[in-house]
PDB file with SEQRES, HELIX, SHEET and CRYST1 records, atoms N, CA, C and O in Angstrom:
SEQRES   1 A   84  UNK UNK UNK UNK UNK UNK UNK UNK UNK UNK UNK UNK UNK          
SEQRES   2 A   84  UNK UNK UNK UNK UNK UNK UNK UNK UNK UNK UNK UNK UNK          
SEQRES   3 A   84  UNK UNK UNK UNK UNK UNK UNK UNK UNK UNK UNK UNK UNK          
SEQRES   4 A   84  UNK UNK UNK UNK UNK UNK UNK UNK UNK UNK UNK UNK UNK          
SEQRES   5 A   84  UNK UNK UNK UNK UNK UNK UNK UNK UNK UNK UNK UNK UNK          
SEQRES   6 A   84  UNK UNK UNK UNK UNK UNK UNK UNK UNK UNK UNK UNK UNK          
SEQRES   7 A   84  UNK UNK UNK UNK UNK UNK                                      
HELIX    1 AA1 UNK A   12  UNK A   19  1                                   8    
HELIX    2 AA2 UNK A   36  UNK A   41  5                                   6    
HELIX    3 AA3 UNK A   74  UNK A   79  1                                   6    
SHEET    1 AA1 4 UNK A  28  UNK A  30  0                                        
SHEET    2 AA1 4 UNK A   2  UNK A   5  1                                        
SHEET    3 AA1 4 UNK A  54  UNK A  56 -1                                        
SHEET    4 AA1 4 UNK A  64  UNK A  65 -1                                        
CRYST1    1.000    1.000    1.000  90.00  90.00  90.00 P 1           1          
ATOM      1  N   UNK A   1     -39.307   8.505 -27.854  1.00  0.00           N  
ATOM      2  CA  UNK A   1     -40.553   9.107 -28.278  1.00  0.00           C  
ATOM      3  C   UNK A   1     -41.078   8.374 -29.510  1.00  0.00           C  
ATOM      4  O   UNK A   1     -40.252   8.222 -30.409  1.00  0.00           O  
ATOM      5  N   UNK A   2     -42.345   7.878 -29.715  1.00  0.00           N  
ATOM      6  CA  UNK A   2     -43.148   7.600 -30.547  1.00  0.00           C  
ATOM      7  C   UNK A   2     -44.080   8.659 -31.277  1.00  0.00           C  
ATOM      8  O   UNK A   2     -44.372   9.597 -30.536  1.00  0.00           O  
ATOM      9  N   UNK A   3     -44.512   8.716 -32.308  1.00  0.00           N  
ATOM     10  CA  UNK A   3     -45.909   9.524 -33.195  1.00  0.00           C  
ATOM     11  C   UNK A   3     -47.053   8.613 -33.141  1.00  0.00           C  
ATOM     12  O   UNK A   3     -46.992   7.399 -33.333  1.00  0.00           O  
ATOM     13  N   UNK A   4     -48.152   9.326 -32.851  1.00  0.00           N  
ATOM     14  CA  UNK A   4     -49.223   8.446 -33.068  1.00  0.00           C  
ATOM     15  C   UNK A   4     -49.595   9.830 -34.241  1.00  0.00           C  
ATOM     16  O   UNK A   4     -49.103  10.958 -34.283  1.00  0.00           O  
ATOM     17  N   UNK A   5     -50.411   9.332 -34.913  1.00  0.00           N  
ATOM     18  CA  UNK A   5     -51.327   9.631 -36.406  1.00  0.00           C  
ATOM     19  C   UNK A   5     -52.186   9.701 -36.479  1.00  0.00           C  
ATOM     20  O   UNK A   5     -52.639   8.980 -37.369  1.00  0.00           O  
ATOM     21  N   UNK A   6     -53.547  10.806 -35.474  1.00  0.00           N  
ATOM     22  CA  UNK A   6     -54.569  10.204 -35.499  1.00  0.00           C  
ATOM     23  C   UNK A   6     -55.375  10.609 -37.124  1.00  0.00           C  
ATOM     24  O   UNK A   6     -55.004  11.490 -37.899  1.00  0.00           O  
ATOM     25  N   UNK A   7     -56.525   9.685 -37.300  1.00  0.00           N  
ATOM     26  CA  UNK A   7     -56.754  10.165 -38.909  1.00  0.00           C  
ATOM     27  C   UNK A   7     -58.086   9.717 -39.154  1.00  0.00           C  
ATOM     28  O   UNK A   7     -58.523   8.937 -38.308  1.00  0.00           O  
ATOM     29  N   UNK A   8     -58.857  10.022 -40.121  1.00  0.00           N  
ATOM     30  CA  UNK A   8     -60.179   9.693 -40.546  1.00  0.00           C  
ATOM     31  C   UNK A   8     -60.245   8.954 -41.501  1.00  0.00           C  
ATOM     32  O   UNK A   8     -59.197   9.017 -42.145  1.00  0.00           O  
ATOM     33  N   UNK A   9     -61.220   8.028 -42.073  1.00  0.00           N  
ATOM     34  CA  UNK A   9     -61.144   7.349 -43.332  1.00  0.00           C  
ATOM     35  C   UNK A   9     -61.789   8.364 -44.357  1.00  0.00           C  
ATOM     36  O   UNK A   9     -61.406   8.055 -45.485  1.00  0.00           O  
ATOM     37  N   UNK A  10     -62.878   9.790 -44.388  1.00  0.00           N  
ATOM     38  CA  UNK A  10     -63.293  10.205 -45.407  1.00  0.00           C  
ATOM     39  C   UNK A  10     -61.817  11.534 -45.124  1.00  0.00           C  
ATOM     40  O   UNK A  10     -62.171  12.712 -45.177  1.00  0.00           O  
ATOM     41  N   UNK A  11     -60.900  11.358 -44.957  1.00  0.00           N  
ATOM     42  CA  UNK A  11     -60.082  13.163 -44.786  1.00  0.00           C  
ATOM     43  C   UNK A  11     -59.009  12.806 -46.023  1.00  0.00           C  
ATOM     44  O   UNK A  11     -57.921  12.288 -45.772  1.00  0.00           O  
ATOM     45  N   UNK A  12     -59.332  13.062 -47.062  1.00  0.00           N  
ATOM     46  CA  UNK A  12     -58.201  13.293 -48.164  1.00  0.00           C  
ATOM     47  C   UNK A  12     -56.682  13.503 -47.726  1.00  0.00           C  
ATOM     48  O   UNK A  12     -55.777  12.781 -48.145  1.00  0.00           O  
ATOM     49  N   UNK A  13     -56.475  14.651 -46.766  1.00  0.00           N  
ATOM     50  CA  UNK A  13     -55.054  14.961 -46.004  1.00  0.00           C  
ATOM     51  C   UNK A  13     -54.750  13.617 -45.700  1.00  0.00           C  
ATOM     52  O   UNK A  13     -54.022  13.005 -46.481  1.00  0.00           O  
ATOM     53  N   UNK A  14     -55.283  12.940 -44.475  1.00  0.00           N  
ATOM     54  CA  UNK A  14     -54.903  11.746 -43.945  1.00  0.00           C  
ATOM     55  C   UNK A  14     -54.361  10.958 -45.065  1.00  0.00           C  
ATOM     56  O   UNK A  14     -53.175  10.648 -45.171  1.00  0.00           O  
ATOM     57  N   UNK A  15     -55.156  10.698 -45.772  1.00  0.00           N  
ATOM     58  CA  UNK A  15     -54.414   9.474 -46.759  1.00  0.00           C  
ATOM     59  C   UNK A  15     -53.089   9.857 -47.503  1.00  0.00           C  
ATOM     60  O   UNK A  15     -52.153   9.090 -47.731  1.00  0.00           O  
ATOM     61  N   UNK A  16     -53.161  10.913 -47.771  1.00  0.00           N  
ATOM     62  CA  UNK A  16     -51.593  11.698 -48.439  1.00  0.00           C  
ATOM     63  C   UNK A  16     -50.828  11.373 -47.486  1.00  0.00           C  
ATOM     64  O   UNK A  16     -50.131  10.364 -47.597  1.00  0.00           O  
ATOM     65  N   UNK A  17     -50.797  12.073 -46.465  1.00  0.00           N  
ATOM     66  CA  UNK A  17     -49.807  12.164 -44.931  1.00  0.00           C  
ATOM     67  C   UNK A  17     -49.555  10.815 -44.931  1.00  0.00           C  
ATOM     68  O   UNK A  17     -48.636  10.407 -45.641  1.00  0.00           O  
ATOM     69  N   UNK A  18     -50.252   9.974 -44.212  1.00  0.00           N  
ATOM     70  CA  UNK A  18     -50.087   8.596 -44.244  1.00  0.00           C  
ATOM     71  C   UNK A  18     -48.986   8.310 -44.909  1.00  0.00           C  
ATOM     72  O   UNK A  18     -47.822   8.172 -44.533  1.00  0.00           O  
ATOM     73  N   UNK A  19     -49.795   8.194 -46.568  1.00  0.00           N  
ATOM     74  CA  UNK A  19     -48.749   7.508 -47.517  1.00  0.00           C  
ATOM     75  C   UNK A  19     -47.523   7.887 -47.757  1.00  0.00           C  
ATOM     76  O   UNK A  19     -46.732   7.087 -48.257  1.00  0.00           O  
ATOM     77  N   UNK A  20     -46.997   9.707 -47.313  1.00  0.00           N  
ATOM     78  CA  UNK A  20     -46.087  10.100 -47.024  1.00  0.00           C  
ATOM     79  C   UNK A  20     -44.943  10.122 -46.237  1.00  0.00           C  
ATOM     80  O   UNK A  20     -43.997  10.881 -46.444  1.00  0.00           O  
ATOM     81  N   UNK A  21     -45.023   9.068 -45.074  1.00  0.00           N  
ATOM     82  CA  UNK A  21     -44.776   8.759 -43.976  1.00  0.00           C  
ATOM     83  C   UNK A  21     -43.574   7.596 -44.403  1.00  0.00           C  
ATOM     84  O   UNK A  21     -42.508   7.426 -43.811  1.00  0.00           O  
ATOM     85  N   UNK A  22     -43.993   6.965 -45.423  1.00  0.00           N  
ATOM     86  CA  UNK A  22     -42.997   5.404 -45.891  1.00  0.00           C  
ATOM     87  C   UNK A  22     -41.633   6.364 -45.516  1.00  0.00           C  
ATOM     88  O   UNK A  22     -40.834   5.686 -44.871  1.00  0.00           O  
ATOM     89  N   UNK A  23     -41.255   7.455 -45.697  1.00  0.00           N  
ATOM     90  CA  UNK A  23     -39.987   8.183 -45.646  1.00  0.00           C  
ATOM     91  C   UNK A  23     -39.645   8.434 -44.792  1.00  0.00           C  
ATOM     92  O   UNK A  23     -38.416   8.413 -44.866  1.00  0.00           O  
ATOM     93  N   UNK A  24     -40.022   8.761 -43.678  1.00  0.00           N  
ATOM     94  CA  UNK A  24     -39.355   9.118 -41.846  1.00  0.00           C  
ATOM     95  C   UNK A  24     -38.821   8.022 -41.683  1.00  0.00           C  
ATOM     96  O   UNK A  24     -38.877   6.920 -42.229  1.00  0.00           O  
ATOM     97  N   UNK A  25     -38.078   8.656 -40.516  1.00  0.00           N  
ATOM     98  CA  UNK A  25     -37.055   7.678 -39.902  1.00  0.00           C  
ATOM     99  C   UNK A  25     -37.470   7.703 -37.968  1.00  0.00           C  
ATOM    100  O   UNK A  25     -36.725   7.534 -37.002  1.00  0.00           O  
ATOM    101  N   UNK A  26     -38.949   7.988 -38.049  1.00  0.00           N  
ATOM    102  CA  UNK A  26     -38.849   7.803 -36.568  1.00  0.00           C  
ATOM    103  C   UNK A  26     -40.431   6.322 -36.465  1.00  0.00           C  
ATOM    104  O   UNK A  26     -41.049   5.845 -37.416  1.00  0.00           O  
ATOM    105  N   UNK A  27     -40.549   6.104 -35.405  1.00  0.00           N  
ATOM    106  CA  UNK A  27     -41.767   5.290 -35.140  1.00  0.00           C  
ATOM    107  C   UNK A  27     -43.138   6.246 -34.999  1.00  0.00           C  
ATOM    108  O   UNK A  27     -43.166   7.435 -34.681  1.00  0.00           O  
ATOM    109  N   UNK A  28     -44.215   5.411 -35.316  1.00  0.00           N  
ATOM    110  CA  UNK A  28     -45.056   5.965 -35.672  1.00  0.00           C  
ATOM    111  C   UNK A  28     -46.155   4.945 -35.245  1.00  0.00           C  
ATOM    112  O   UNK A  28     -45.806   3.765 -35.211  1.00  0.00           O  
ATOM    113  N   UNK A  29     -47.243   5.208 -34.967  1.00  0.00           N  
ATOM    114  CA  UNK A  29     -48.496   4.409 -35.155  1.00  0.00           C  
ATOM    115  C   UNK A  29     -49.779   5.038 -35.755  1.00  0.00           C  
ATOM    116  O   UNK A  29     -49.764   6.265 -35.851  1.00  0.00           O  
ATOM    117  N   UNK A  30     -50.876   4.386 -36.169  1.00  0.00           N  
ATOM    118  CA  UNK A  30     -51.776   4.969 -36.803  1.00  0.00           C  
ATOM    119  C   UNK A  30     -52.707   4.758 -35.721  1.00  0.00           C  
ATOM    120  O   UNK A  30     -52.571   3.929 -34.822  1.00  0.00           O  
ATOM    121  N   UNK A  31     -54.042   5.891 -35.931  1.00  0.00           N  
ATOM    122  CA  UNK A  31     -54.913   6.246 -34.229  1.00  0.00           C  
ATOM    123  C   UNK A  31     -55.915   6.261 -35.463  1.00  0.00           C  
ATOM    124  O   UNK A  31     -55.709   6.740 -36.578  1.00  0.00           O  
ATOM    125  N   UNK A  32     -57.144   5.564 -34.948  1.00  0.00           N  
ATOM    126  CA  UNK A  32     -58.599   5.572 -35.914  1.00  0.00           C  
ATOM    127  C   UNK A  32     -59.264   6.865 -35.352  1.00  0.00           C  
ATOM    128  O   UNK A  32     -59.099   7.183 -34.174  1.00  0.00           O  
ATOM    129  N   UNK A  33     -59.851   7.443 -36.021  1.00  0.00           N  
ATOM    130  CA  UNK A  33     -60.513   8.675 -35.567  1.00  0.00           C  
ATOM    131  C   UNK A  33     -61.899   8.576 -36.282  1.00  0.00           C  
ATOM    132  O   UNK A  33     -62.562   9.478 -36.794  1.00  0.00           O  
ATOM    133  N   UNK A  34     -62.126   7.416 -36.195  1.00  0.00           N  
ATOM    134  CA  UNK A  34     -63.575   6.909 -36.827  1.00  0.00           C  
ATOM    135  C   UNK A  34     -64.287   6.053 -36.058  1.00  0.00           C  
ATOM    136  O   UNK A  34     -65.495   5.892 -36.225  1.00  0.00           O  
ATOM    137  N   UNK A  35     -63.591   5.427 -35.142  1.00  0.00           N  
ATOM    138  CA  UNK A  35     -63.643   4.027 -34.328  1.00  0.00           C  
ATOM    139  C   UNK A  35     -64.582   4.356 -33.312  1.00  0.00           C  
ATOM    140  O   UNK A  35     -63.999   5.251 -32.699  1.00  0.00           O  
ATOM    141  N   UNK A  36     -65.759   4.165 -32.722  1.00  0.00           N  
ATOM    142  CA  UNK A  36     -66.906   4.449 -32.144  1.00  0.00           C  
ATOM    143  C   UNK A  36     -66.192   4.568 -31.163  1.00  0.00           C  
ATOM    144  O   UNK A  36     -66.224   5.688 -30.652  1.00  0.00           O  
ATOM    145  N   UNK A  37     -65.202   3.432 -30.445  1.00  0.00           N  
ATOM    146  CA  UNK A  37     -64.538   3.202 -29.034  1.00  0.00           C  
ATOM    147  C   UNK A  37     -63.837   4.278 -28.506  1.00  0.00           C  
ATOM    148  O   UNK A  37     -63.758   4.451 -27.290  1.00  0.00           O  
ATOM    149  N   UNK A  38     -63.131   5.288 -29.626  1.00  0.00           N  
ATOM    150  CA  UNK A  38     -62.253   6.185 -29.212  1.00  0.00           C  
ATOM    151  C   UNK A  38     -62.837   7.475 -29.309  1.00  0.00           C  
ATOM    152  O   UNK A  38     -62.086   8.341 -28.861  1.00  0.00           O  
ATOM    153  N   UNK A  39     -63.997   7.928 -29.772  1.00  0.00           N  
ATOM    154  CA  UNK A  39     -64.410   8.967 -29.502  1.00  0.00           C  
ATOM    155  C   UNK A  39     -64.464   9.706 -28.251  1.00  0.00           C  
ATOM    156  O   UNK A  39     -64.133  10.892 -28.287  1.00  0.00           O  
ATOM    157  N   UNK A  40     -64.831   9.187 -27.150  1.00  0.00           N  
ATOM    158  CA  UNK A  40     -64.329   9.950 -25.885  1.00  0.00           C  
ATOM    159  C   UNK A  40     -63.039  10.211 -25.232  1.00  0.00           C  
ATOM    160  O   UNK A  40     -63.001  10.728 -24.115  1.00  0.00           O  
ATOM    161  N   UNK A  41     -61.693   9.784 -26.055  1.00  0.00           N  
ATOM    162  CA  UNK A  41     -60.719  10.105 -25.820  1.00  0.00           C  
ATOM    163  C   UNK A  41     -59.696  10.639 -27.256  1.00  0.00           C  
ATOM    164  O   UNK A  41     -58.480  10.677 -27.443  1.00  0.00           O  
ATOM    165  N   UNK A  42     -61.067  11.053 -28.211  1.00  0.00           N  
ATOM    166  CA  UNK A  42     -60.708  12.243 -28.833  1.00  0.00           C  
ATOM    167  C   UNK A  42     -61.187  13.443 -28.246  1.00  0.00           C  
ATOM    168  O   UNK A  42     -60.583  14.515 -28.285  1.00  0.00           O  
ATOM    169  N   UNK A  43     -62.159  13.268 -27.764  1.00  0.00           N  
ATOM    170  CA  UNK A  43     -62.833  14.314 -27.097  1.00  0.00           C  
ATOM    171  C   UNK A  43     -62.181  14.590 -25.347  1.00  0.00           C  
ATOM    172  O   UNK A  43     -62.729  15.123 -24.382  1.00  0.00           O  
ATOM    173  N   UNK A  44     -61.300  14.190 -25.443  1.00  0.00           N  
ATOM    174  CA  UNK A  44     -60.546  14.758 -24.236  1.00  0.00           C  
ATOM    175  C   UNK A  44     -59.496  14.733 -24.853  1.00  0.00           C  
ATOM    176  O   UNK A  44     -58.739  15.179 -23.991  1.00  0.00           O  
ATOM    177  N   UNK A  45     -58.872  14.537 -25.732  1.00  0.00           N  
ATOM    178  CA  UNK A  45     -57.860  15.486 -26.854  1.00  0.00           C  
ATOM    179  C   UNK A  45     -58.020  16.757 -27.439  1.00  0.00           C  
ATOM    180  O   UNK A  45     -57.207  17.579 -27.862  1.00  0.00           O  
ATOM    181  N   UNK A  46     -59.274  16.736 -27.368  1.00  0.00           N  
ATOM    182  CA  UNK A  46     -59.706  17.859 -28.176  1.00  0.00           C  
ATOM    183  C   UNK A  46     -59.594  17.756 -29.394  1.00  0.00           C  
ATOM    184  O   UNK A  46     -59.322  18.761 -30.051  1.00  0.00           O  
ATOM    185  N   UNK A  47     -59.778  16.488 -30.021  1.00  0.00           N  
ATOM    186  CA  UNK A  47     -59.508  16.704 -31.801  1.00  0.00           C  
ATOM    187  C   UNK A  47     -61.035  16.800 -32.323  1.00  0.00           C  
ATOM    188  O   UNK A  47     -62.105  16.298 -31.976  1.00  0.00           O  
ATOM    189  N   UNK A  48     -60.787  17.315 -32.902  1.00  0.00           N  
ATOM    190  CA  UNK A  48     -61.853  17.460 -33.887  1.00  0.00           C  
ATOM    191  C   UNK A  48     -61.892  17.653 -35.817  1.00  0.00           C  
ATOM    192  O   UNK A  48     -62.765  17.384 -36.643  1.00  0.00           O  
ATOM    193  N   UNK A  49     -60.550  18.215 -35.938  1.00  0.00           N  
ATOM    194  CA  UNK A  49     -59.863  17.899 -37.316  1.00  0.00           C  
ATOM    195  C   UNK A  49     -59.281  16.876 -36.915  1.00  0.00           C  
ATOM    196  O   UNK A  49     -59.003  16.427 -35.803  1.00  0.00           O  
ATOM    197  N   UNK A  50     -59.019  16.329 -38.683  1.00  0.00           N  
ATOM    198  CA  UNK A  50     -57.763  15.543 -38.616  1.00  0.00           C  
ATOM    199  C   UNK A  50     -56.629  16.074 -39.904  1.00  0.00           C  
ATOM    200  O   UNK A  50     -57.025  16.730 -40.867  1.00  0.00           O  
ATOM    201  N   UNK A  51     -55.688  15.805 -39.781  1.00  0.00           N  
ATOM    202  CA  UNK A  51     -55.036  14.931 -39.184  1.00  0.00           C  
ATOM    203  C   UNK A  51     -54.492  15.589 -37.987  1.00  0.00           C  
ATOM    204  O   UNK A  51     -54.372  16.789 -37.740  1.00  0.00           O  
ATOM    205  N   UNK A  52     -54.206  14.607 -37.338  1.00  0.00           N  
ATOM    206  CA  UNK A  52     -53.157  14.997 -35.465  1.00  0.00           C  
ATOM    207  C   UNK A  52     -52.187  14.386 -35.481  1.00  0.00           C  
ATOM    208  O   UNK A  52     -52.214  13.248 -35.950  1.00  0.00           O  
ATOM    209  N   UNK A  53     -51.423  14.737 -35.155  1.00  0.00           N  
ATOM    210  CA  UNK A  53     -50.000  14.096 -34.821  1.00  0.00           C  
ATOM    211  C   UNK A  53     -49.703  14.375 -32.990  1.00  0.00           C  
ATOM    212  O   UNK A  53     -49.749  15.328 -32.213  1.00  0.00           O  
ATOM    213  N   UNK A  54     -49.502  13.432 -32.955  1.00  0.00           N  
ATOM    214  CA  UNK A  54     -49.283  13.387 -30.988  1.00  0.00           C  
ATOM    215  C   UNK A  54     -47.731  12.552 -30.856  1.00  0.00           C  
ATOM    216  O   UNK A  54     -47.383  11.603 -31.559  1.00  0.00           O  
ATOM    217  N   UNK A  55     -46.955  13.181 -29.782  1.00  0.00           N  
ATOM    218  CA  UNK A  55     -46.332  12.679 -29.327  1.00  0.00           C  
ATOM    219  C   UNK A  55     -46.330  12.391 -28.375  1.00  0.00           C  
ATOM    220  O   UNK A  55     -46.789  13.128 -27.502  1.00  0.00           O  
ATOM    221  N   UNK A  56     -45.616  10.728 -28.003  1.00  0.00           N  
ATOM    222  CA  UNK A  56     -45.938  10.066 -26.942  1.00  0.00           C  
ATOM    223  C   UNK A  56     -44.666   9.871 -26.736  1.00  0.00           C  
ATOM    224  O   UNK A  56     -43.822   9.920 -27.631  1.00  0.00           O  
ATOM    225  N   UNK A  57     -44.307   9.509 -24.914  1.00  0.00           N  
ATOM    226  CA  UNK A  57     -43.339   8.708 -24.406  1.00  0.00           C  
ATOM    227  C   UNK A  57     -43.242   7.028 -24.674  1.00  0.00           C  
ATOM    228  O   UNK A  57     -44.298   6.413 -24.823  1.00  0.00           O  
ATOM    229  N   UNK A  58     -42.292   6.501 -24.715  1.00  0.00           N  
ATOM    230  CA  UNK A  58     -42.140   4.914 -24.374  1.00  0.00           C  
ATOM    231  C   UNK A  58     -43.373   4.190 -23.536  1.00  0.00           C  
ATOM    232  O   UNK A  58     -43.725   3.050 -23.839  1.00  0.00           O  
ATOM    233  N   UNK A  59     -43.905   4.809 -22.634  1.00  0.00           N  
ATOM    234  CA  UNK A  59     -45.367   4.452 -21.915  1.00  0.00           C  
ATOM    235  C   UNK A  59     -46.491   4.484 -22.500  1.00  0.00           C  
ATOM    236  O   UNK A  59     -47.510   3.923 -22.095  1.00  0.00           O  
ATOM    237  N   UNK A  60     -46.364   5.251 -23.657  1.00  0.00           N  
ATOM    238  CA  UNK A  60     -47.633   6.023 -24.396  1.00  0.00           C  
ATOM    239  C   UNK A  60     -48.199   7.492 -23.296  1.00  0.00           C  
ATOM    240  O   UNK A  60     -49.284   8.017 -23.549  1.00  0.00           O  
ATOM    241  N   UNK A  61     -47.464   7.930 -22.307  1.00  0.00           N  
ATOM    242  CA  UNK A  61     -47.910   9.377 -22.341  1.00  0.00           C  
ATOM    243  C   UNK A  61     -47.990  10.689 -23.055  1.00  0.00           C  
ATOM    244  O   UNK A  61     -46.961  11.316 -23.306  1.00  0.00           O  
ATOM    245  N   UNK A  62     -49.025  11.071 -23.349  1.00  0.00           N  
ATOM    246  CA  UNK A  62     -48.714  12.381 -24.003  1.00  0.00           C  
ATOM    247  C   UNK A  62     -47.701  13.267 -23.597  1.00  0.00           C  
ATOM    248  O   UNK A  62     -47.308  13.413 -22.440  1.00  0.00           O  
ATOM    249  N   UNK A  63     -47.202  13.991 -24.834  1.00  0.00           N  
ATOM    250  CA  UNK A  63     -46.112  14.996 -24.319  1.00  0.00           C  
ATOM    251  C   UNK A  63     -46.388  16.225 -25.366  1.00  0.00           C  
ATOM    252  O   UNK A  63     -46.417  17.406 -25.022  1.00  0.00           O  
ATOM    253  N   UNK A  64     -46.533  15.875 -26.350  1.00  0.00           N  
ATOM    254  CA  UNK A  64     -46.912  17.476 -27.401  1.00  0.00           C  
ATOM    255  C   UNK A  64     -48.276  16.577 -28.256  1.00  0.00           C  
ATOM    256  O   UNK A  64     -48.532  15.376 -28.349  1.00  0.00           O  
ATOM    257  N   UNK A  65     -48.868  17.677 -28.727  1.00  0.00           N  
ATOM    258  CA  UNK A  65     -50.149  17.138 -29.918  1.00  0.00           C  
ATOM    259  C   UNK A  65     -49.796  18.547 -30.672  1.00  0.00           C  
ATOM    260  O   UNK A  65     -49.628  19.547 -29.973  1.00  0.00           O  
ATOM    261  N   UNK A  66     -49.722  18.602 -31.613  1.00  0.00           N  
ATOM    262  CA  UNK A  66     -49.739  19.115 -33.230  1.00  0.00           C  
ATOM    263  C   UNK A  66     -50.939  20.027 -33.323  1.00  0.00           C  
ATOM    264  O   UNK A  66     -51.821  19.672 -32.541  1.00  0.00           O  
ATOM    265  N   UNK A  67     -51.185  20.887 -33.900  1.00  0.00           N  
ATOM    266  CA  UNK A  67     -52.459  21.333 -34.125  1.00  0.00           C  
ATOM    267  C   UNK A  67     -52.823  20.766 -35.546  1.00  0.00           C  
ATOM    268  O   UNK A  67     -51.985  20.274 -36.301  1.00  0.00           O  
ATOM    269  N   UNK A  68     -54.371  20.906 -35.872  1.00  0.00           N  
ATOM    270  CA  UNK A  68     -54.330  19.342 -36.968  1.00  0.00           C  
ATOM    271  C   UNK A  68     -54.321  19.669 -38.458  1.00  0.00           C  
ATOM    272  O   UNK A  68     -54.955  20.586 -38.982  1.00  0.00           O  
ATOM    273  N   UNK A  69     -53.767  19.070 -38.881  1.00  0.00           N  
ATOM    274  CA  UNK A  69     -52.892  19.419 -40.486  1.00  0.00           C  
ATOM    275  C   UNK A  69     -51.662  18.493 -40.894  1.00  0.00           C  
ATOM    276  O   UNK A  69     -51.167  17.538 -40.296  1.00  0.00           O  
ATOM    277  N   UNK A  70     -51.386  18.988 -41.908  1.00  0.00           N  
ATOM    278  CA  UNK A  70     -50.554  17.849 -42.241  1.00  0.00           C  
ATOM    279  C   UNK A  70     -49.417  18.837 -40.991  1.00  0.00           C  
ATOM    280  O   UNK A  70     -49.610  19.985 -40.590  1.00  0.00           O  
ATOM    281  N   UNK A  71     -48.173  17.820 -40.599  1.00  0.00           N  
ATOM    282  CA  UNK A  71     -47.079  18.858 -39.782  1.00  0.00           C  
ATOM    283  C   UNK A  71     -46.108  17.686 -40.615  1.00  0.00           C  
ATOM    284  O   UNK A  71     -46.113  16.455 -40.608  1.00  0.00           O  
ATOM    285  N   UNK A  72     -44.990  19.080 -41.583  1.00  0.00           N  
ATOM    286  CA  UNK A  72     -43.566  18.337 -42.026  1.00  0.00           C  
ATOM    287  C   UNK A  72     -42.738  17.547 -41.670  1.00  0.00           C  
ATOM    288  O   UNK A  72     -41.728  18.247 -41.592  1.00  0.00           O  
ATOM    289  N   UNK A  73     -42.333  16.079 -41.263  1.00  0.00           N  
ATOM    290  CA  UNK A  73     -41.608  15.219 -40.929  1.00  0.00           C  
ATOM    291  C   UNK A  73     -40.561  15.842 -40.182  1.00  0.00           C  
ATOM    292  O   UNK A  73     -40.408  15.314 -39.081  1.00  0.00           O  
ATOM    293  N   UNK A  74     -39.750  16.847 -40.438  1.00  0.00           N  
ATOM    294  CA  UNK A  74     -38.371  17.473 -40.813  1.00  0.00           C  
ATOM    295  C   UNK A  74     -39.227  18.275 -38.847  1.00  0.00           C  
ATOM    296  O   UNK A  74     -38.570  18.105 -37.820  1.00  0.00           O  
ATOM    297  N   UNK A  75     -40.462  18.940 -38.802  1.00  0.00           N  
ATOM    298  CA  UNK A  75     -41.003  19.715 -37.733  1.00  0.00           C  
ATOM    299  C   UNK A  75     -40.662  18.415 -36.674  1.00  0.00           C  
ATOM    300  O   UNK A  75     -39.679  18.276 -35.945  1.00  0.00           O  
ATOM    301  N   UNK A  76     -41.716  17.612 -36.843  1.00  0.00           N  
ATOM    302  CA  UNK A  76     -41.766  16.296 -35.998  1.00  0.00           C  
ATOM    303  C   UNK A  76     -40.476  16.068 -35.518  1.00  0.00           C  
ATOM    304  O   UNK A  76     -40.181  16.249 -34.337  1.00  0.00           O  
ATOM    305  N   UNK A  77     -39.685  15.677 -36.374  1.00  0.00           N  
ATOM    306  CA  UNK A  77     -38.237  15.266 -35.747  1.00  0.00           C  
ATOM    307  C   UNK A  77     -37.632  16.240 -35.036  1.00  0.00           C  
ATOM    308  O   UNK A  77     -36.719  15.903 -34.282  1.00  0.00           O  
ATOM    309  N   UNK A  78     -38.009  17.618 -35.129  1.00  0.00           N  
ATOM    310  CA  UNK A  78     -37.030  18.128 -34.242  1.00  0.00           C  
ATOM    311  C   UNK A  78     -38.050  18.475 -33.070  1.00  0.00           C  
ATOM    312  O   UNK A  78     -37.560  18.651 -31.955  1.00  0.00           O  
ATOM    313  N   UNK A  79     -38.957  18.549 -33.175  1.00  0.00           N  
ATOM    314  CA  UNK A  79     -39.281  18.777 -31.526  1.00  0.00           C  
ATOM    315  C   UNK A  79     -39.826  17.120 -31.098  1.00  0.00           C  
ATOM    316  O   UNK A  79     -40.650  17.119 -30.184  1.00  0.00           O  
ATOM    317  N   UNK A  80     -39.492  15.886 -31.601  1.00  0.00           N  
ATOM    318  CA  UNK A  80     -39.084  15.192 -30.596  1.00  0.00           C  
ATOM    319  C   UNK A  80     -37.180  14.959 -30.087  1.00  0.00           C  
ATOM    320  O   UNK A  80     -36.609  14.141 -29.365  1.00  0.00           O  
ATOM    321  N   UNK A  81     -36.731  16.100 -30.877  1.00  0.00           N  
ATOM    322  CA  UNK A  81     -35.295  16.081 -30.346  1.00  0.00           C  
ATOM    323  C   UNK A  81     -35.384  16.790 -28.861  1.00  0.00           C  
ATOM    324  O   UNK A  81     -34.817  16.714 -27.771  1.00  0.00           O  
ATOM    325  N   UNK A  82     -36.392  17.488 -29.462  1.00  0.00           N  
ATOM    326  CA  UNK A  82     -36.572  18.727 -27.677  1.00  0.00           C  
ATOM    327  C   UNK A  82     -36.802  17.977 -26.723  1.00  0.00           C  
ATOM    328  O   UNK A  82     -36.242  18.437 -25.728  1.00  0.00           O  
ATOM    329  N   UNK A  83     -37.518  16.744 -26.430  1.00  0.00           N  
ATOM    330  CA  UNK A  83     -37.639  16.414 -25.723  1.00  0.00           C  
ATOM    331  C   UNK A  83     -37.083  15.060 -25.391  1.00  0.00           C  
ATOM    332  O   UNK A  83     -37.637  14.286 -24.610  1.00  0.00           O  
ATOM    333  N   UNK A  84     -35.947  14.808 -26.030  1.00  0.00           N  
ATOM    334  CA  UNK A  84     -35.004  13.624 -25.587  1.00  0.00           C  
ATOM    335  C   UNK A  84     -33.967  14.130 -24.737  1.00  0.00           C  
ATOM    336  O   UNK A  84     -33.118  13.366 -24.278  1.00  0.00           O  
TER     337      UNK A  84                                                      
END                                                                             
């Protein structure tokens, strides 16, 4: 399992979270939530806050999305334990 991050450039949270992140121990990627290109597949995410945290398979399929806020590292890691 991977994290994607989706995030905004004006969302104060995002940039904390982000920079908070140097400390996990799992993989992660960052998702633009500003990017003209991806707006229609935020919008079949349903995001509309940020921040999101999504978990993905090795393929990049979705498997859980976060409701949007910061979510505690310590949360993340264990429900991608649930699903290993």
């Amino acid at each position: 399992m991977k994290v994607r991050v989706i995030t905004a450039k004006d969302c104060p949270k995002c940039r904390m979270y982000v920079r908070n992140l140097v400390t996990v121990k799992f993989a992660y990627e960052i998702y633009d939530g500003d990017a003209e290109e991806n707006q229609e597949q935020l919008d079949a995410w349903k995001v509309e806050e940020f921040p999101v945290i999504q978990l993905l398979d090795n393929d990049g399929k979705l498997h859980y999305q976060f409701p949007p806020g910061a979510v505690a590292p310590r949360v993340i890691e264990a429900q991608i334990r649930r699903f290993e």
